[in-house]
Structures are given as C-alpha cells and as structure tokens.
C-alpha positions in Angstrom: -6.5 -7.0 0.3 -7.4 -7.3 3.8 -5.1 -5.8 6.6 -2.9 -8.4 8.1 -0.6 -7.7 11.4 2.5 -8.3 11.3 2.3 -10.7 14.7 -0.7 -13.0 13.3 -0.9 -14.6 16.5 -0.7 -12.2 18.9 1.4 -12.6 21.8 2.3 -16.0 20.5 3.0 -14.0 17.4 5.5 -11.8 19.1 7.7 -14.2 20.7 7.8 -16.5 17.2 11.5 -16.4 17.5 11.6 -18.2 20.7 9.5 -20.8 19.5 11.1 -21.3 16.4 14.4 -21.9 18.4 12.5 -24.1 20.6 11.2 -26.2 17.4 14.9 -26.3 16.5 16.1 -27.9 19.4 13.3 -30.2 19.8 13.8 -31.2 16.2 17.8 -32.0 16.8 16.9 -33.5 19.9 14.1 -35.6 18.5 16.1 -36.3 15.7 19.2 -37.8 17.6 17.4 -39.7 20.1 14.5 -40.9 18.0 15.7 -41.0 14.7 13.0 -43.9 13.9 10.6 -41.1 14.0 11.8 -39.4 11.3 13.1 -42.2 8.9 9.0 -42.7 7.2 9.1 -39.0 6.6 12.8 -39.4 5.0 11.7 -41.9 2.5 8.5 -39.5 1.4 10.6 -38.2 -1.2 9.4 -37.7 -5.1 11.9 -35.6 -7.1 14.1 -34.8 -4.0 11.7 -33.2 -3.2 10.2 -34.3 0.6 6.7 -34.7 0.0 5.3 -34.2 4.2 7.5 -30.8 3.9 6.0 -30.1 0.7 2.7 -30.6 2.7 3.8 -28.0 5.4 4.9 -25.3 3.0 1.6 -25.5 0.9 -0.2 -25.6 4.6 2.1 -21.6 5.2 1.6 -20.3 1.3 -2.1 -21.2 0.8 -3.4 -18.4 3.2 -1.8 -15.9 1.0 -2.6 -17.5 -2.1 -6.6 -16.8 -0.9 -5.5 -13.2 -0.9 -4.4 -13.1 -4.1 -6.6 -11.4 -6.4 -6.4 -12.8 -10.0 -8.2 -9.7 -11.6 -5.8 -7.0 -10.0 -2.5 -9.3 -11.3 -2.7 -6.9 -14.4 -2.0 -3.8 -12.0 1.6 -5.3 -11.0 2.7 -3.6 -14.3 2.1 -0.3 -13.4 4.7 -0.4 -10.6 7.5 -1.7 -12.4 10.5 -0.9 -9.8 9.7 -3.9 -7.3 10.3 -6.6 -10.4 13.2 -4.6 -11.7 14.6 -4.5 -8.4 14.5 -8.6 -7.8 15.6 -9.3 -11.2 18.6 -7.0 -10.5 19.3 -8.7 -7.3 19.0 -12.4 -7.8 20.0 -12.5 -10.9 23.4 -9.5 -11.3 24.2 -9.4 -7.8 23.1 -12.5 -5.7 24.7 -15.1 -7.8 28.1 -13.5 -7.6 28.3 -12.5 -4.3 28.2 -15.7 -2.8 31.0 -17.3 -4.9 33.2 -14.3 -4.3 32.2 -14.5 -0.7 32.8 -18.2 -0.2 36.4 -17.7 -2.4 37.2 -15.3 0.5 36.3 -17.3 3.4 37.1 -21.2 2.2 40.8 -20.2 0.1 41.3 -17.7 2.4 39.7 -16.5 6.3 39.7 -20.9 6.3 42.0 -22.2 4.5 43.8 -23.6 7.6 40.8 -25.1 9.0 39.5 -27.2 5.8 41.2 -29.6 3.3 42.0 -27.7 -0.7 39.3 -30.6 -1.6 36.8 -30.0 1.4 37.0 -26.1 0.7 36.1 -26.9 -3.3 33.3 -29.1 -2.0 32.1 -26.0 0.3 32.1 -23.7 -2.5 30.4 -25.7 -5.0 27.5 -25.9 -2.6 27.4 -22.2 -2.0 27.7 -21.2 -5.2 24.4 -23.5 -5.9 22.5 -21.8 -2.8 23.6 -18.5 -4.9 22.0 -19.5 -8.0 18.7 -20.5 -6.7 16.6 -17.9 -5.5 13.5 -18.9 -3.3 10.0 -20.1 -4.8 8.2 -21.2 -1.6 9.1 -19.7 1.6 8.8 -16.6 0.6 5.4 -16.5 0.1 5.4 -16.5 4.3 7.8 -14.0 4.7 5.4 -12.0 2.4 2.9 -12.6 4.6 4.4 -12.1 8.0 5.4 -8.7 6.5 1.8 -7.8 5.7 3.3 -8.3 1.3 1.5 -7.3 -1.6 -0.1 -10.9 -2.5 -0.7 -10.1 -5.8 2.7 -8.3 -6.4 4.8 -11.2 -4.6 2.9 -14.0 -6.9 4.6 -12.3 -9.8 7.7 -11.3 -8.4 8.3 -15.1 -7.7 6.6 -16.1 -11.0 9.2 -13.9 -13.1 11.8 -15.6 -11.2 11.0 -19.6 -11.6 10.2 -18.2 -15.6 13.9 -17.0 -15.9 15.6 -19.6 -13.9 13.9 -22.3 -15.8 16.3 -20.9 -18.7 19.4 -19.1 -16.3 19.9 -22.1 -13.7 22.2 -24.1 -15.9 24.3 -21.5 -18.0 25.1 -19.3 -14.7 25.8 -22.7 -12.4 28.0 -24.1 -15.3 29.8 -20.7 -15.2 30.1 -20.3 -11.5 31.4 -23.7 -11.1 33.4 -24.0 -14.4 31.4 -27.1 -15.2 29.5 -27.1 -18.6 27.7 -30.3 -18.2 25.5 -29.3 -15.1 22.3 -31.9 -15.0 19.3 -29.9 -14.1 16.6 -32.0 -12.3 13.8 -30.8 -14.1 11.4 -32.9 -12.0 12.6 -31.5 -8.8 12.1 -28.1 -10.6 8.8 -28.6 -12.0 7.4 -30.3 -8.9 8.4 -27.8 -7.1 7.1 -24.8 -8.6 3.8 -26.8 -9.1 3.8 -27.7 -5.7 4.6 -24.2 -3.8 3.1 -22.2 -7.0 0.6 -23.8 -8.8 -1.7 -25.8 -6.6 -1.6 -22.6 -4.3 -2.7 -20.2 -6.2 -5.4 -22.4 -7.6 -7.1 -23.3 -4.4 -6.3 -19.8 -3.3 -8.2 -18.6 -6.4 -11.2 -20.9 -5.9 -11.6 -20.3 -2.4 -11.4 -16.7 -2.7 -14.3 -16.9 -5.5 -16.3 -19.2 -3.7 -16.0 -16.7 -0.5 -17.0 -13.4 -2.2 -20.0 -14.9 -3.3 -21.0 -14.3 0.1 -19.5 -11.4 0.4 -16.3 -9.0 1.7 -16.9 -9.7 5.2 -16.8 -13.9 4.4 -13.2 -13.5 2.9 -11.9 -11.1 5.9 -13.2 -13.7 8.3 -12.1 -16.7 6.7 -8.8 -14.9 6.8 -8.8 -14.1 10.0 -9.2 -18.0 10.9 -6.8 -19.0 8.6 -3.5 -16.5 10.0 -2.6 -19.5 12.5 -2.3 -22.0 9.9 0.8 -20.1 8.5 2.8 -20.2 11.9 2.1 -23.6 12.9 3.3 -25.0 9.2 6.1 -23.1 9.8 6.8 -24.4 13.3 6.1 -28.1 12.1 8.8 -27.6 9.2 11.4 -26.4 11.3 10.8 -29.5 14.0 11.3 -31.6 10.7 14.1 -30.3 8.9 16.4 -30.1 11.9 15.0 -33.6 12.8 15.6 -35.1 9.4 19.5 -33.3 9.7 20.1 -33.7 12.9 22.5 -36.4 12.4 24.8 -33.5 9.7 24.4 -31.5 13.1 25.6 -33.2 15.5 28.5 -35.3 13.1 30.0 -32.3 11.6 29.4 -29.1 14.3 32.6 -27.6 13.1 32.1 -28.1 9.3 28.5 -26.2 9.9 29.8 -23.5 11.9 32.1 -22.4 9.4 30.3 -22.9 6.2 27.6 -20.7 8.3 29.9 -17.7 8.0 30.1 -16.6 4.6 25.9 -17.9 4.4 24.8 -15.7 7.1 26.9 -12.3 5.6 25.4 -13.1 2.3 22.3 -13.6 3.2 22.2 -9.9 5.9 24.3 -8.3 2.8 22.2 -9.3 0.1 19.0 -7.9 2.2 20.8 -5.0 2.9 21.7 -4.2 -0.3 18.2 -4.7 -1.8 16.1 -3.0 1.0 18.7 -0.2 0.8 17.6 0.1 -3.1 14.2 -0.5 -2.2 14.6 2.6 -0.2 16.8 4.6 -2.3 14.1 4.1 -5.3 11.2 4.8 -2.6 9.3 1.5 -3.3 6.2 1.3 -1.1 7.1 -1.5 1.8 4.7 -4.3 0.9 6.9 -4.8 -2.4 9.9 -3.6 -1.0 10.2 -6.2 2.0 8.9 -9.1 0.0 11.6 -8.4 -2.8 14.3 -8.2 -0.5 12.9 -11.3 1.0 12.9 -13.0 -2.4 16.6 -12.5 -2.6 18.1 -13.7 0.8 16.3 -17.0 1.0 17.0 -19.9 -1.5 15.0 -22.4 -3.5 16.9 -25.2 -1.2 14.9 -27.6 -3.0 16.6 -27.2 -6.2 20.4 -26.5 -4.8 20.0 -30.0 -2.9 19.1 -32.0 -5.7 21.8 -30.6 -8.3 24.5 -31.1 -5.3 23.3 -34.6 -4.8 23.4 -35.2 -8.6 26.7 -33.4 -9.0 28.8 -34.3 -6.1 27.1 -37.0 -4.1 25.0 -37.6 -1.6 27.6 -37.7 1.5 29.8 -34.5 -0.2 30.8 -31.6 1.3 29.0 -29.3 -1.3 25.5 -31.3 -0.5 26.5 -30.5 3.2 26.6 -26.9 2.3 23.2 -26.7 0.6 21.8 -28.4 3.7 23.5 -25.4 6.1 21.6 -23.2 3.6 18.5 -25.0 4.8 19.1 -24.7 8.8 20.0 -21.3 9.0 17.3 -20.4 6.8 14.3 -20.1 9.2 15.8 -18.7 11.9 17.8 -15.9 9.9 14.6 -14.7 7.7 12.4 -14.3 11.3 15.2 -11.9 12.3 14.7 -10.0 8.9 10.9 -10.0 9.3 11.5 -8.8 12.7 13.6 -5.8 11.0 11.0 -5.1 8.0 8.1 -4.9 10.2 9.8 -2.5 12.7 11.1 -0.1 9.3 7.4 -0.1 8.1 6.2 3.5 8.9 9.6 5.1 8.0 9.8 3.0 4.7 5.3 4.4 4.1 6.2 7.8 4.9 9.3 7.8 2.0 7.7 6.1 -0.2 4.7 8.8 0.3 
C-alpha cells in the first residue's frame, strides 16, 4: 500500500478542523435561511437512506477502496488481535456502555431538566446509536489515519456479517422490546452502497492501473487524496443543513443529549486504543479499530427510531445528535491517532 500523510491536503489538510466547523455553520445557516435549498436533497431518500449523502460518502471511501488489495485480504488472518479487539468492543462493551451511560445522565445527572417520557425517548435513541457500529465513515477515518485498507475492509465486513444476525436480539434486550422491526432495506442498501460498490470499483480500478504499472496506482492516488476531504466537507454542509431546523428548535434538548454521546464516544476510543496498546497492535489496525467503535452506522439507528418511535420523537432526535456530533468529534480523534503514531510503531516493534 502506498504511503498516505496523515494531512492529505497539506496546509489545507492541517487546519481541516476549522473548515469542517466552518461547513457546520454554513450548513445551519444555509439551512435556516434557505431551507428551499435543501428540501430536493431531503426527498432523495430510498430506504431512509439519503441517496445525494450516499453519493458523498461513496465519493470519501472509494479512494481507499483503490488501495485495497484483494489478493493480500487472506493475510488479515495472520494478525488476529485487531478483529478480536473490534468484536470485543462493539459488540461486549459498546452496546452497554451507552445505555448505562444514558440511565445515568437522563434518570439521573437530568432528571430535572427532561420529562420521565422525554428521558425514555432519549434513551431509546441512545441505546440504538449503541447498537450500530459504523459501516461507512470509517472507511475515511481509516484513511486520514494512514489505515491498513485491506485490514479495515474486513474489520468492517465482520461487523455488518454479525450485526445482520446481533441488531435485533441486543436492541430488543437493551430496550426491553421483543418486536423490534429491522429495516432490512436500509441495511442492505447501505452496506451495498458504502461496502459493495466501493470495493468493486476500487478493485477494478486498481487492476486496470497496475497494468501500467506501480507508479500509475501511486499517482492516481496521489490525485485522488482531495476527493476524500471535499466529500467530507460537502456532507457536513448537508447534514447540518438538512437538521438545521432540530438545531435551532430544540438547542437545549441537543445540548444535553450531547453529554452522555460525547463521553461514550471519547471513552469507548479510550478504552479500545488503550487495548490496542496494551496488546501492542501495530497503529494502522489499532486506530482504525478504535475508530470503528466510536462512530455509528447513523443510517441504520435513524431508520429503526423512525419506525419504532416516530418520526418527530425524542429517540429519533437522539439518533440525529449522534449524526452532528459525529464529524466533528472523530476529526479531534484523528487528530489524536495521528499525533500517537510513532510512540504506538515503536511499541508495537
């Protein structure tokens, strides 16, 4: 795999944060003053899923995927630790964590400040964010991080495989609702969209480049590294412009269901780049695994909150929270990885 930096753009690279928090104002601000703008992109939907987002994401993940190399996949077995440490995370830790954490907060730290219904409502949607470990995004995060390609395809592919059969049992228990409805269209689509279609481009391009040799595949890559930022840059503007009007309505409501999210999501990457560390697992699996287990398949917790609760709940509110703070709070981890890099080599060695 060819080198990547972990600032693909340079000086523009470096100061990502800023413009990310630039994109999320303009997107608000868009989004309230010219909501007409945004209403088109609102109805591109198919599966809950919206389909010009859908577009963005593939736009970040498909650099990667052209690094992925389809003949070295079988290699991933060999270095077992990195998928042992993101089953043990999302699947024994993650899940649990964020109900306990959002019990603490919403029937206790809040209980003054929300209704016994409105904290339920806040919970349920946590609990959902919890259960749904990321499919897409982390495929950027992988790459800003300078990831294992081949290793992060297969962390995330071990994932969708279990939570096509874990989703509904651990929601139902979580919740204590047995009949939870999974939106296998919104699942499927999904991991099709930000998976499938990917990797397969990704794997034809790559072929199709070698044949001209190593140096056609390292420069293609090097053409392709802006493509990643500026999909990222265009989702945020949308996102926050599509929930702009949640933002500005219900500031309070945000705030505090922004709590317990943000400590689960810097405690769960604490706790599984601390294990990365402990087991000294090389840094282009360890980041991307503790990646995969602070950000969420928002997707999929969305659509079951929608199905479950309603569209105008408070536990579809939550899941969108999970959305906003998303972005901005995996830049900061990036920012973290990339700066514990050597120290994490030199263990590891």
């Amino acid at each position: 795999m060819s080198e990547l930096a972990p600032n693909p753009l340079g000086l523009f690279g470096r100061y990502l944060s800023i413009w990310i928090g630039l994109c999320i104002v303009g997107g608000v601000a868009a989004g309230a003053w010219a909501p007409w703008l945004f209403e088109p992109i609102a109805r591109a939907e198919f599966a809950s899923v919206n389909l010009v987002v859908a577009v963005l994401i593939w736009v970040m993940i498909y650099p990667m995927m052209v690094q992925v190399d389809l003949s070295a996949l079988g290699d991933v077995g060999k270095r077992p630790k990195g998928i042992f440490l993101t089953l043990v995370v999302n699947w024994l830790i993650k899940p649990f964590s964020m109900a306990l954490l959002a019990w603490v907060f919403f029937k206790g730290v809040f209980a003054g400040l929300v209704t016994p219904d409105e904290a339920n409502q806040y919970i349920a949607g946590m609990i959902l964010l919890g259960v749904a470990p990321c499919t897409a995004m982390v495929f950027v995060w992988s790459q800003l991080t300078d990831g294992d390609a081949n290793y992060t395809l297969v962390q995330v592919s071990v994932n969708d495989l279990i939570m096509v059969f874990a989703f509904a049992p651990l929601t139902g228990l979580l919740l204590g609702v047995t009949d939870i409805v999974v939106p296998w269209n919104t699942l499927v689509l999904s991991v099709g969209l930000f998976v499938v279609v990917p990797l397969v481009a990704g794997a034809i391009t790559r072929k199709l480049l070698l044949s001209r040799g190593e140096q056609a595949l390292d420069s293609f890559n090097d053409r392709l590294k802006p493509a990643s930022i500026i999909g990222l840059m265009a989702t945020v503007v949308l996102i926050f412009g599509l929930q702009a009007p949640n933002i500005l309505e219900k500031p309070g409501a945000i705030a505090l269901i922004a709590v317990p999210l943000l400590v689960q999501s810097y405690g769960i990457f604490a706790i599984a780049y601390g294990l990365a560390w402990m087991m000294r697992i090389r840094h282009e699996i360890a980041a991307p695994a503790a990646m995969i287990g602070t950000s969420n398949f928002f997707e999929l917790a969305v659509a079951v909150a929608i199905s479950l609760f309603g569209l105008q709940s408070g536990a579809t509110l939550a899941t969108v929270v999970g959305v906003l703070i998303e972005v901005p709070v995996m830049l900061t981890l990036v920012s973290l990885a990339n700066r514990t890099r050597v120290a994490f080599q030199a263990r590891a060695a």
